[in-house]
VMD Tcl script that draws the C-alpha trace (Angstrom):
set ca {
  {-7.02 4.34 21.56}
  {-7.16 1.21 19.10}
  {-5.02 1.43 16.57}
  {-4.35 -1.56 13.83}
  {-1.12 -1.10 12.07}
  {-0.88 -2.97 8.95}
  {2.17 -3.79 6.90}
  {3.02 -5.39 4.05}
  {6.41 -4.68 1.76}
  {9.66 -3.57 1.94}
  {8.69 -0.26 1.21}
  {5.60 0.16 3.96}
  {7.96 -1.22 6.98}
  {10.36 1.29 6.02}
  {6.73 4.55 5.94}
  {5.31 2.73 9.35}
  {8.12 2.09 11.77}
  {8.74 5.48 12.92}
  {4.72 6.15 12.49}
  {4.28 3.39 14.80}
  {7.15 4.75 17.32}
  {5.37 8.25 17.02}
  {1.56 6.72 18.07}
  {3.17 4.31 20.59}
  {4.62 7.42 22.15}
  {1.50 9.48 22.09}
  {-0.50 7.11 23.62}
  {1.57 4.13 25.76}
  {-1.48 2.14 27.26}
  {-3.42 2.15 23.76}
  {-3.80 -1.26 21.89}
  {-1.55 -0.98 19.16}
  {-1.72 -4.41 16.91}
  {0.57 -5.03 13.87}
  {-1.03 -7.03 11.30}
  {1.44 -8.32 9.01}
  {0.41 -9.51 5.40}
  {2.72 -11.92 4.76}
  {3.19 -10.70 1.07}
  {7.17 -11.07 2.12}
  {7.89 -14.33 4.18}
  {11.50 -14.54 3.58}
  {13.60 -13.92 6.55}
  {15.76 -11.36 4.10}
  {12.84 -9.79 2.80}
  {10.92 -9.38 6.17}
  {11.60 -10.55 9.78}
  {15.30 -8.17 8.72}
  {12.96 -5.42 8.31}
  {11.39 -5.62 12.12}
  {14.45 -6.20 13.88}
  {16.70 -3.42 12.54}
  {13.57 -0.62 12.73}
  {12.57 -1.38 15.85}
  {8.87 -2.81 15.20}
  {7.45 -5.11 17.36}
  {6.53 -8.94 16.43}
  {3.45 -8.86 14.86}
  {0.63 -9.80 16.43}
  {-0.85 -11.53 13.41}
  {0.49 -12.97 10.09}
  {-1.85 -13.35 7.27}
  {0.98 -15.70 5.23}
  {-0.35 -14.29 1.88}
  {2.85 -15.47 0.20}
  {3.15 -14.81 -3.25}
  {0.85 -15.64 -5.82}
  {-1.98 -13.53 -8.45}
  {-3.38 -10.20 -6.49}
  {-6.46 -11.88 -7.39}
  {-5.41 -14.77 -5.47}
  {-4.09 -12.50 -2.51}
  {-7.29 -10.42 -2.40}
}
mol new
graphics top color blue
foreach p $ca { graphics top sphere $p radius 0.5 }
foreach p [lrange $ca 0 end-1] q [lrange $ca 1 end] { graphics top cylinder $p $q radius 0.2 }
display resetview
């Protein structure tokens, strides 16, 4: 199975970490990537939020940052 796991905010780390654990589980050998927005680049705000759930590194960082949500669109 693929499986893309997206996340962006506070909020959605704290839904998909034990989602993620769950699928991981359920299927070991899939390809599971973790696409991370970037909507919170602060170490506080973010790289806190992998480490003490458990989530992997993403795999990709899309460094949207802050700005408009026209902007981040």
């Amino acid at each position: 199975m693929r499986l893309i796991h997206v996340v962006a905010t506070r909020p959605n780390f704290v839904k998909m970490a034990p989602l993620i654990a769950r699928l991981r589980e359920r299927d070991p050998s899939g390809r599971h990537l973790i696409v991370h927005t970037g909507q919170h680049y602060d170490d506080n705000m973010s790289r806190v939020f992998f480490e003490d759930m458990g989530i992997r590194r993403p795999d990709h960082n899309l460094e949207i940052g802050s700005g408009s949500h026209a902007w981040q669109t």
